[in-house]
MARFI-25452 format. One record per atom (N, C-alpha, C): residue in one letter; atom name; x, y, z. Coordinates in Angstrom, 1 decimal, decimal comma. Each point is the difference from the previous one (the first is absolute). Layout:
# residues N
A | CA | X | Y | Z
...
This chain:
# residues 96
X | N | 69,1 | -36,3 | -5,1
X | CA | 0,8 | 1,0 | 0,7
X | C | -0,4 | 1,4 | -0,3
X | N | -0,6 | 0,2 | -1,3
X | CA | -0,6 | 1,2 | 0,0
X | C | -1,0 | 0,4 | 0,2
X | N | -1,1 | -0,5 | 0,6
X | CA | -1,8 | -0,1 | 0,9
X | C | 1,2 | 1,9 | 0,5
X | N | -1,4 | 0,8 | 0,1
X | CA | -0,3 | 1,1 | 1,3
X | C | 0,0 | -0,1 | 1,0
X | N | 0,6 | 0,2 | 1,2
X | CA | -0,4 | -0,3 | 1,1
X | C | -1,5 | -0,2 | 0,5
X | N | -1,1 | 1,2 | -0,7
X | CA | -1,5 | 0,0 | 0,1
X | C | -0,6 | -1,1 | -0,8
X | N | 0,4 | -0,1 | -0,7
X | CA | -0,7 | -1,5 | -0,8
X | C | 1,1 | -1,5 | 1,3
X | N | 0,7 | 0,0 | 0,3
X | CA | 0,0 | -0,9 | 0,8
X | C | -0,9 | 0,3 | 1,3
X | N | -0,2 | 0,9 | 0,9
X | CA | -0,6 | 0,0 | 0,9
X | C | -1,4 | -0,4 | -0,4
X | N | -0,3 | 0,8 | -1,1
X | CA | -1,8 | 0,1 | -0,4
X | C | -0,1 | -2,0 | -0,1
X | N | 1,0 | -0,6 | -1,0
X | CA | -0,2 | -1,8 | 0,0
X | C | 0,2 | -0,3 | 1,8
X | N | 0,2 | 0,4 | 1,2
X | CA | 0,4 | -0,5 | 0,9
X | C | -1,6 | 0,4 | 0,7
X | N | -0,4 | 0,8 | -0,4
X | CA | -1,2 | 0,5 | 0,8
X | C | -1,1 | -0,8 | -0,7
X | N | -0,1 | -0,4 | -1,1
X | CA | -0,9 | -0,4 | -1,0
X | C | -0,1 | -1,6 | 0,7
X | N | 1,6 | -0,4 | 0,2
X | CA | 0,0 | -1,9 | 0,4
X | C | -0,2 | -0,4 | 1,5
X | N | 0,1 | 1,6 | 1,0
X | CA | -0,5 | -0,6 | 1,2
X | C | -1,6 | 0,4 | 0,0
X | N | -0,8 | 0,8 | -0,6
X | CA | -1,7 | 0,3 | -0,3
X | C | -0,3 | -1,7 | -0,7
X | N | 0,9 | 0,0 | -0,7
X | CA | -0,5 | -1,3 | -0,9
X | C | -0,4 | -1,4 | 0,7
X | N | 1,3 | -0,1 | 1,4
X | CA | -0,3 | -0,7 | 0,6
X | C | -0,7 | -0,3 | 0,9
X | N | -0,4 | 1,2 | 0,4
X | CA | -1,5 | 0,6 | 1,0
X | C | -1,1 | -0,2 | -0,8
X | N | 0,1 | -0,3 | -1,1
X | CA | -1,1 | 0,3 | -0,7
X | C | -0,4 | -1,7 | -0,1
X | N | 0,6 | -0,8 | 0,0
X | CA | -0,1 | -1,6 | -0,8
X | C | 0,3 | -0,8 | 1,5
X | N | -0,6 | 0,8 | 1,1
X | CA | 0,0 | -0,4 | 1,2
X | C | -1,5 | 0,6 | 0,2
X | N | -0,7 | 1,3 | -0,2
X | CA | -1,0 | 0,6 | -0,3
X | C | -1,0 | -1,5 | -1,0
X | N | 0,5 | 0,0 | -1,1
X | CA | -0,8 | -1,0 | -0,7
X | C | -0,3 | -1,7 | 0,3
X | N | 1,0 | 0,0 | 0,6
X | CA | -0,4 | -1,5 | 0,9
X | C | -1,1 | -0,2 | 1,2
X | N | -0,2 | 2,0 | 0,3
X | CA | -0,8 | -0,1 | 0,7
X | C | -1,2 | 0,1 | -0,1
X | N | -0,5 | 0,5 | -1,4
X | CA | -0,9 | 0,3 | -0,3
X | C | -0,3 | 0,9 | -1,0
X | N | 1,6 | 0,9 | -0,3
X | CA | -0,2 | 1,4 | -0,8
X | C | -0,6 | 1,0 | 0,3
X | N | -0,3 | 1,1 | -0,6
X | CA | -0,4 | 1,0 | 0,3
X | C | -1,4 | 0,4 | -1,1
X | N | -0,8 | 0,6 | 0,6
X | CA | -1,3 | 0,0 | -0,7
X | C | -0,5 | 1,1 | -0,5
X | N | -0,1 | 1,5 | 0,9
X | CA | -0,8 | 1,0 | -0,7
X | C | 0,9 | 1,6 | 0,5
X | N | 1,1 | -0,6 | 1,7
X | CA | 0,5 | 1,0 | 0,5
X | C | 1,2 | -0,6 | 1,0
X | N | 1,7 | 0,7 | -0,1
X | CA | 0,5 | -0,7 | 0,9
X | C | 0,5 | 1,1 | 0,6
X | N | 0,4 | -0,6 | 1,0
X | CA | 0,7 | 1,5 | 1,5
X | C | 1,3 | -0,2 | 0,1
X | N | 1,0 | 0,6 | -0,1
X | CA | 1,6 | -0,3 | 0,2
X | C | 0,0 | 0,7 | 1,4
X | N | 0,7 | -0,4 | 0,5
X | CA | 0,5 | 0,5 | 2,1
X | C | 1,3 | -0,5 | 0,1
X | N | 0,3 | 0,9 | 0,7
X | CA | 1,4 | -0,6 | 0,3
X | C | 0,9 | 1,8 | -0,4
X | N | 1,2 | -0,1 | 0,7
X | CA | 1,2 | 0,7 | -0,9
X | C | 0,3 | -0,4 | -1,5
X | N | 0,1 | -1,0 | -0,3
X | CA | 0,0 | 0,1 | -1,2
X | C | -1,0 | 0,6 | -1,2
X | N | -1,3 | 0,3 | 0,8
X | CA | -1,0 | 0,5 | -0,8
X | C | 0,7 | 1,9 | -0,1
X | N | 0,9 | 0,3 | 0,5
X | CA | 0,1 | 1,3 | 0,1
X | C | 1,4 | 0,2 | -1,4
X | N | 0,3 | -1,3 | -0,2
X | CA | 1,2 | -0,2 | -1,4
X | C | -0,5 | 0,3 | -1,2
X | N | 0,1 | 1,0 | -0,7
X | CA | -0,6 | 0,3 | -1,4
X | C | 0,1 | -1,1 | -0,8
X | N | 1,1 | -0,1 | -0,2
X | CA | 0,9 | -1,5 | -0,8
X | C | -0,7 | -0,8 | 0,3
X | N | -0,5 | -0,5 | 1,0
X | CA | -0,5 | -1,4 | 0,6
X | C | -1,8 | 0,1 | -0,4
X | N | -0,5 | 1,2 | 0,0
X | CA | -1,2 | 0,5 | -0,1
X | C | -0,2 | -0,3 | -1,8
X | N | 0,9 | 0,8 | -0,6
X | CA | -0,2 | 0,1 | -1,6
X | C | -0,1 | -1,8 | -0,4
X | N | 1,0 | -0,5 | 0,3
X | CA | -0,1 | -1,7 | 0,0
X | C | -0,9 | -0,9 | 0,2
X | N | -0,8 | 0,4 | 1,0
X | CA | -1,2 | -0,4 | 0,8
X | C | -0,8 | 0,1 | -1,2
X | N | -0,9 | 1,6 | -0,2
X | CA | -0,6 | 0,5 | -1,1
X | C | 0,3 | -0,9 | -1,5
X | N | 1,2 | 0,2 | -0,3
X | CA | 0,2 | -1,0 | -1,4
X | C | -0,7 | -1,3 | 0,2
X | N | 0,9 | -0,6 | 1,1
X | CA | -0,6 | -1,6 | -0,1
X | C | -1,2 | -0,6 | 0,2
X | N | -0,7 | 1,2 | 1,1
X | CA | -1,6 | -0,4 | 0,3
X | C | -0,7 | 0,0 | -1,6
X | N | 0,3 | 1,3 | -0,6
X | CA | -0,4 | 0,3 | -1,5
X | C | 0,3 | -1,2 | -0,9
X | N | 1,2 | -0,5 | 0,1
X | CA | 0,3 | -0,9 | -0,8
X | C | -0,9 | -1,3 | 0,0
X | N | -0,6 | -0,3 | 0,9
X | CA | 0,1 | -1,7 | 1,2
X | C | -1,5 | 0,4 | 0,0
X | N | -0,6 | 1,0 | 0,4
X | CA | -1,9 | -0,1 | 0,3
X | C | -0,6 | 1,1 | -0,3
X | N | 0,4 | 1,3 | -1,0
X | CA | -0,3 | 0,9 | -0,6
X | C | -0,2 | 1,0 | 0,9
X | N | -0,9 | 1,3 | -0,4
X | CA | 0,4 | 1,3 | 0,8
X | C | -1,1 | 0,0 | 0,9
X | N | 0,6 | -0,3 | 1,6
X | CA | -0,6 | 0,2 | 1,3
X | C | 0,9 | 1,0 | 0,3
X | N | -0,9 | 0,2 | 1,2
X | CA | 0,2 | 1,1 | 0,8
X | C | 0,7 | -0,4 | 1,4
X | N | 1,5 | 0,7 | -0,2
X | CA | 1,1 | 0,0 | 0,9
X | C | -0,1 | 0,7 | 1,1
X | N | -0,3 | -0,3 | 1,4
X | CA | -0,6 | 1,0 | 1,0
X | C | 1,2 | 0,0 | 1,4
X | N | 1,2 | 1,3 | 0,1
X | CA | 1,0 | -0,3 | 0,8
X | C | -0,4 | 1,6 | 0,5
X | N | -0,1 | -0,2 | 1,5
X | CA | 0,1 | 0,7 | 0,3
X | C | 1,5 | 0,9 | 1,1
X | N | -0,2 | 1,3 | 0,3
X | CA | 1,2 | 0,4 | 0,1
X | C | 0,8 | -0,3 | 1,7
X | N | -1,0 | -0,2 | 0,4
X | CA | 0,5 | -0,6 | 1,1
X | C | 0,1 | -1,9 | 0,6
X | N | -0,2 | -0,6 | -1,6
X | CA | 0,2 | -1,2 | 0,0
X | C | 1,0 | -0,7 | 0,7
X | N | 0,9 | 0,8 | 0,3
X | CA | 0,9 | -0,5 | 0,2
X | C | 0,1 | -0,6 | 2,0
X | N | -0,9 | 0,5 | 0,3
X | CA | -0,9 | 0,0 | 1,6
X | C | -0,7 | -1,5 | 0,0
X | N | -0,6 | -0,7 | -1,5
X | CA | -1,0 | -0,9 | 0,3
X | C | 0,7 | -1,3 | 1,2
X | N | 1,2 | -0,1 | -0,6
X | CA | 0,9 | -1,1 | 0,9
X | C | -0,4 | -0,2 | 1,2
X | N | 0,5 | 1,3 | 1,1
X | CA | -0,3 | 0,5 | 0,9
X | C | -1,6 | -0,1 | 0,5
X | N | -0,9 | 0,7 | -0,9
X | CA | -0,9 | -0,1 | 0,8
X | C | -1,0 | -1,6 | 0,0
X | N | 0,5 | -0,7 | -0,9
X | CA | -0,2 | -1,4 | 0,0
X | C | 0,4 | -0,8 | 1,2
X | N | 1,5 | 0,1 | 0,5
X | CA | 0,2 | -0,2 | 0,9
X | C | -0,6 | 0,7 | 1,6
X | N | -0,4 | 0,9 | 0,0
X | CA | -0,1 | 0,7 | 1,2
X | C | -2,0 | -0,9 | -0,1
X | N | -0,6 | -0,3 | -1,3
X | CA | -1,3 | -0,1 | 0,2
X | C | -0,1 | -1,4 | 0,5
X | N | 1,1 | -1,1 | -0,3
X | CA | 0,2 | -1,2 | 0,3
X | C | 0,5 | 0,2 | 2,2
X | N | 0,8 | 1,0 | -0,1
X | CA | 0,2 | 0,0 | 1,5
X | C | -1,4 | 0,2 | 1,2
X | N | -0,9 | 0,8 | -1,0
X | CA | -1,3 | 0,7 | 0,8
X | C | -0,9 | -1,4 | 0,3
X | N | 0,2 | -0,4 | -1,0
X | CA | -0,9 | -0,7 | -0,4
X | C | -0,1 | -1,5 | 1,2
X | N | 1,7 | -0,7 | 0,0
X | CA | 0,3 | -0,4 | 1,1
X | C | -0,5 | 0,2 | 1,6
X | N | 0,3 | 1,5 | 0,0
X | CA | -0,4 | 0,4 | 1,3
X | C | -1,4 | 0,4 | 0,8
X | N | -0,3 | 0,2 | -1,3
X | CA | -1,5 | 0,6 | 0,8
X | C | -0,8 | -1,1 | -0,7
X | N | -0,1 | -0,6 | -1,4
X | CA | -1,3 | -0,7 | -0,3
X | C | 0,7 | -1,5 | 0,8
X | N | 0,9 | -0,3 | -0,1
X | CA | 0,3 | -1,2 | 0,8
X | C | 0,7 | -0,4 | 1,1
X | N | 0,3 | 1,4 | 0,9
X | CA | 0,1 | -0,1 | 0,8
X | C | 1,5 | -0,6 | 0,7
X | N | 0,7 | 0,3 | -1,1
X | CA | 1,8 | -0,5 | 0,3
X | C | 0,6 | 0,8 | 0,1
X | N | 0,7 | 0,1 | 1,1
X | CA | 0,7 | 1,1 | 0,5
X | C | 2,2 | -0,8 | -0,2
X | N | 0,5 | 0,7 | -1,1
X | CA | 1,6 | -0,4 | 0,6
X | C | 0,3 | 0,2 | 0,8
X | N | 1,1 | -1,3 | 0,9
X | CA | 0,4 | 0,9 | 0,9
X | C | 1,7 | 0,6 | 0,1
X | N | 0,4 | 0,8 | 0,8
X | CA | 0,9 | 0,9 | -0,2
X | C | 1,1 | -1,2 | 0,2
X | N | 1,4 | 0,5 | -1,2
X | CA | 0,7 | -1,1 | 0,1
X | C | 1,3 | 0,5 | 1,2
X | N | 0,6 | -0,6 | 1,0
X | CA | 1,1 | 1,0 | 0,4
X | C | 1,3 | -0,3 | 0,1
């Protein structure tokens, strides 16, 4: 009952990275450089977390987030729509 509010959030950011992380190593782990995307890459808290446990788990690589990461979502999807239409030739059709 007496934790900091910041030391509870920092353990809350630390156990959802942790569980990204041991979903990362089943897949393969991380090797020399990893990219965070997403909104959550723009969370300090979630960022500093990240940094510890990579450090902790596969030593000091290089964390590569950029500032408009938060777009990758999007343009993943829009490259999956193009990709549909023009290399394969599927057109949706309008629903009404």
């Amino acid at each position: 009952l007496g934790d900091k509010r910041e030391d509870i959030m920092a353990g809350l950011h630390r156990s959802i990275i942790l569980r990204a992380m041991s979903i990362l190593a089943r897949s393969g782990g991380i090797r020399n450089e990893f990219t965070f995307t997403g909104g959550v890459a723009k969370n300090e808290a979630a960022v500093k977390a990240l940094n510890e446990l990579v450090e902790e788990n596969y030593g000091k690589l290089t964390l590569n987030i950029d500032p408009d990461s938060i777009y990758t979502g999007a343009l993943g999807g829009a490259t999956f729509a193009w990709r549909a239409v023009v290399e394969e030739g599927k057109v949706a059709e309008a629903r009404t």
